[in-house]
C-alpha positions in Angstrom: 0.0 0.0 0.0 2.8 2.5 1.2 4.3 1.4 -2.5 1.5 2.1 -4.3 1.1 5.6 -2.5 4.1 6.4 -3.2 4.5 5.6 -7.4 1.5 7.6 -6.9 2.8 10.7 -5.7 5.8 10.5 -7.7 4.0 9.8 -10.6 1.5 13.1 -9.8 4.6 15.3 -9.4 6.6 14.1 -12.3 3.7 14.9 -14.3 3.4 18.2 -12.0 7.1 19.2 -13.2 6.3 19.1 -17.0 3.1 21.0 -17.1 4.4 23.8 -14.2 7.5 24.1 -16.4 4.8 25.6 -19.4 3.0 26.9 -17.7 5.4 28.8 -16.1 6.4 30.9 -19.8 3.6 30.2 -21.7 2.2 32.9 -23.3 -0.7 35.1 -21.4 -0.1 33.1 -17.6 3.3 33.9 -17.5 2.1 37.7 -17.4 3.5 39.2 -14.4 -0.2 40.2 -14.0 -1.4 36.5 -13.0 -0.8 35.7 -9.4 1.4 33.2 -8.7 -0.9 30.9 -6.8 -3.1 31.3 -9.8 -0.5 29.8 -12.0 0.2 27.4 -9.1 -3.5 26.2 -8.9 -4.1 25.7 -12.2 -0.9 23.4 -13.2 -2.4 21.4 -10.0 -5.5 20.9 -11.5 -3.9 20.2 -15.2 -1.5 17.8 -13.6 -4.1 16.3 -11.9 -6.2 15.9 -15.4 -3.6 14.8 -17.1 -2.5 11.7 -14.4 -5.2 9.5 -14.7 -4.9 9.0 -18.7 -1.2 8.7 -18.2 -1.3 6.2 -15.6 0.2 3.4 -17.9 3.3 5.4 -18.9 4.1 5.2 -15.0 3.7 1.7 -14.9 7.5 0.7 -15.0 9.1 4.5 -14.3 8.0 5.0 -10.4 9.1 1.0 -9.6 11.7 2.2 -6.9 15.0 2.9 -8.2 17.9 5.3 -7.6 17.4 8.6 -6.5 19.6 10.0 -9.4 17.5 8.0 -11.8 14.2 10.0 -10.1 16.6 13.4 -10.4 17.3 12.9 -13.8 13.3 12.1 -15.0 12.8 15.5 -13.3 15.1 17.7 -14.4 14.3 16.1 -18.1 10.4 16.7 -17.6 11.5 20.2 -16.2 13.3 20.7 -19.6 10.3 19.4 -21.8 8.2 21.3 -20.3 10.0 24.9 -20.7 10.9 23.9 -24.2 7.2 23.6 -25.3 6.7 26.7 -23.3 9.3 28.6 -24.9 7.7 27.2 -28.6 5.0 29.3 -28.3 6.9 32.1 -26.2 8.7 32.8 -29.3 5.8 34.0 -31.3 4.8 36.8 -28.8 8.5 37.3 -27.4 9.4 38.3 -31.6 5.6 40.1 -31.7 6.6 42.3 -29.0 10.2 42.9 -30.2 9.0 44.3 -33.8 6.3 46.2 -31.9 9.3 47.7 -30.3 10.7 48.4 -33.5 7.2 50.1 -34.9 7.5 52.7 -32.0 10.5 53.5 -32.8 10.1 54.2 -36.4 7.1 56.4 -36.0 8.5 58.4 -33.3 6.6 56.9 -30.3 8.9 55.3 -28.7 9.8 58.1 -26.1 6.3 58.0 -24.8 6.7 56.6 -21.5 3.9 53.8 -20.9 3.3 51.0 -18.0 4.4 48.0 -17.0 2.0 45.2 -18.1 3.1 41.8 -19.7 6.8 42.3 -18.8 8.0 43.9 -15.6 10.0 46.9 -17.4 7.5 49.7 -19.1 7.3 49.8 -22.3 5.5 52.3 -25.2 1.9 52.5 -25.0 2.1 51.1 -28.6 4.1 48.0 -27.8 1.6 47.5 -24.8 -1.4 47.7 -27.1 0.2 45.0 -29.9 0.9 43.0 -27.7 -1.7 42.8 -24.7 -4.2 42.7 -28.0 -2.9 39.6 -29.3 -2.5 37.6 -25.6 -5.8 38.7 -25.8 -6.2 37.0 -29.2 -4.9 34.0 -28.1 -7.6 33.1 -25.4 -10.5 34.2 -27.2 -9.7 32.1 -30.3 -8.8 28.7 -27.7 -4.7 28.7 -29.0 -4.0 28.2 -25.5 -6.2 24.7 -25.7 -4.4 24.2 -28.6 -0.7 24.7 -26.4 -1.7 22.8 -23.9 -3.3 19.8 -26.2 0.4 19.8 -27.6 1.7 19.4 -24.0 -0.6 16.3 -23.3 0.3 14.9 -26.9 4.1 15.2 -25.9 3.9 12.2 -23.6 3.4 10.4 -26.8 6.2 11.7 -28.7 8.6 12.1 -25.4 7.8 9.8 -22.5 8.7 10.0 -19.4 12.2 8.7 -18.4 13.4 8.6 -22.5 15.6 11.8 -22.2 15.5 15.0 -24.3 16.7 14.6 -27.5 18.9 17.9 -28.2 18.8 17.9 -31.5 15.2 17.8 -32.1 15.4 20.4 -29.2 17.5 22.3 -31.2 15.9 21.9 -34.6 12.4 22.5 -33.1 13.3 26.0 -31.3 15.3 26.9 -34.7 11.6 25.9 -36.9 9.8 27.7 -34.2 12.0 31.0 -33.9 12.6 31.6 -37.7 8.4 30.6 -38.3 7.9 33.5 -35.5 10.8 36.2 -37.0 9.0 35.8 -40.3 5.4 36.4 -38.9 6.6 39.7 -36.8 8.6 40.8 -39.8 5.7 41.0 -42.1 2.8 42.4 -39.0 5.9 45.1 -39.1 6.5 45.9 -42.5 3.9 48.8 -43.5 5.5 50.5 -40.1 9.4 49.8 -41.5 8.4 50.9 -45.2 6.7 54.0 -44.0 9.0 55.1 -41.8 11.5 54.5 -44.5 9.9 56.6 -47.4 9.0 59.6 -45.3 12.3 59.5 -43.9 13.9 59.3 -47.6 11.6 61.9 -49.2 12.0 64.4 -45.8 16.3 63.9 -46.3 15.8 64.8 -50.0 14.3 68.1 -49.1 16.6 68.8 -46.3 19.4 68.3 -49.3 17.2 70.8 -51.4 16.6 73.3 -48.3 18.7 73.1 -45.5 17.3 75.4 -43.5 14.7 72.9 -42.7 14.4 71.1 -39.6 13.6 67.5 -40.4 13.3 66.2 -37.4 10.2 68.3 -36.7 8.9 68.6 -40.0 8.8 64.6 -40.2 7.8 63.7 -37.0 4.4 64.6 -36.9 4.1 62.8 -40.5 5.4 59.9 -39.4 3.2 59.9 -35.9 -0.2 60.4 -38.3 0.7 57.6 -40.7 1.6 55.6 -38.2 -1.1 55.4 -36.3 -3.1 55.9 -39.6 -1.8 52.5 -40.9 -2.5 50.9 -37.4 -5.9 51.8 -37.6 -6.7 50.5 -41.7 -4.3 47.5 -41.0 -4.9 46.5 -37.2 -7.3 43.6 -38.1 -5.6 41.8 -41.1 -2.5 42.5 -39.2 -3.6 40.4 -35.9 -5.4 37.9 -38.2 -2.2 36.8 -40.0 -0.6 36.9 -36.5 -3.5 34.1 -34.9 -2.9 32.5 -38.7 0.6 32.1 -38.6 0.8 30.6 -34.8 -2.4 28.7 -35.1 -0.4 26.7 -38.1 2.1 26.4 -36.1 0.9 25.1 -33.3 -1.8 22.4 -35.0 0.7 21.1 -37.3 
């Protein structure tokens, strides 16, 4: 009985360690917004979901053995779990990155703002990309979709086989160039904005130097950019969704 007790702790925080580990930098419930003991309680009750239709993959692994063998299953579910975390981290991690770069092209990026996803303040248009798509990504279920990945993993790493680093490797490579691509192109009307106006407004300072550029522009760039964020805001967001809902459902 004690035995059987036991496996079944071990087994409960084994599967505890993988699903914390996401949990812990997925996108949206990593926010430094969301209590801890929220996160805490809901990677309890996940865990505990998840244990009973893993039961059999726990058959042979909590049979007593060393305690470096039960160190190593940990710190390897540990890893699996931050690496499927970090998959989908990407996406927003490059989203907020470019959003960065936006502000900085249309002259915003001197506004001070708050504090929300991240704990350092950030422009108020950085705040708005991205809070808007972790919004995104709870009304249109992706996080159902993350966390059906993390339940399928079992099947494709289970537990005690060991992380492979090269499919580690390769998957984080796939996952960051499929997420610089996506924030590239959400960015590009910004970029090629800021890059004409800034041209043409350089070409006229060559023609008249007496003019200030830098005060003549900025107001142009400041109107067209929040001009193009306005026309473009909902195709913009929809080919974000697109692009990580392909990537996570593939």
């Amino acid at each position: 009985m004690n035995e059987a007790l036991t496996a079944a702790v071990l087994s409960a925080f084994v599967v505890f360690c993988r699903v914390g580990a996401c949990l812990m930098i997925m996108p949206g419930l990593s926010s430094q917004r969301v209590p801890v003991r929220a996160r805490l309680f809901i990677a309890i009750a996940l865990s505990l979901a998840f244990l009973p239709l893993l039961n059999e993959r726990f058959a042979d692994l909590m049979k007593p053995a060393a305690l470096s063998a039960l160190i190593r299953v940990i710190v390897t579910e540990l890893l699996i779990g931050l690496m499927i975390g970090l998959l989908a981290r990407l996406f927003f991690l490059m989203l907020e990155m470019m959003a960065s770069a936006i502000a900085t092209s249309i002259g915003l990026a001197g506004i001070a703002g708050m504090p929300m996803e991240e704990s350092e303040a950030a422009p108020p248009i950085v705040t708005l990309i991205t809070l808007s798509a972790v919004l995104l990504f709870f009304l249109a279920d992706l996080h159902l979709e993350v966390l059906r990945g993390l339940f399928l993993s079992y099947d494709a790493l289970p537990p005690g086989s060991g992380l492979p680093a090269r499919f580690s490797l390769t998957e984080v490579a796939d996952a960051l160039t499929e997420a610089s691509l996506l924030a590239l192109r959400i960015s590009s009307p910004f970029l090629v904005l800021s890059l004409a106006l800034n041209f043409a407004f350089g070409l006229a300072n060559k023609m008249t130097p007496t003019i200030q550029v830098y005060f003549a522009s900025m107001p142009f760039l400041i109107a067209g950019g929040l001009l193009l964020l306005m026309t473009l805001g909902k195709p913009l967001f929809q080919g974000f969704l697109i692009g990580f809902q392909q990537f996570v459902v593939r």
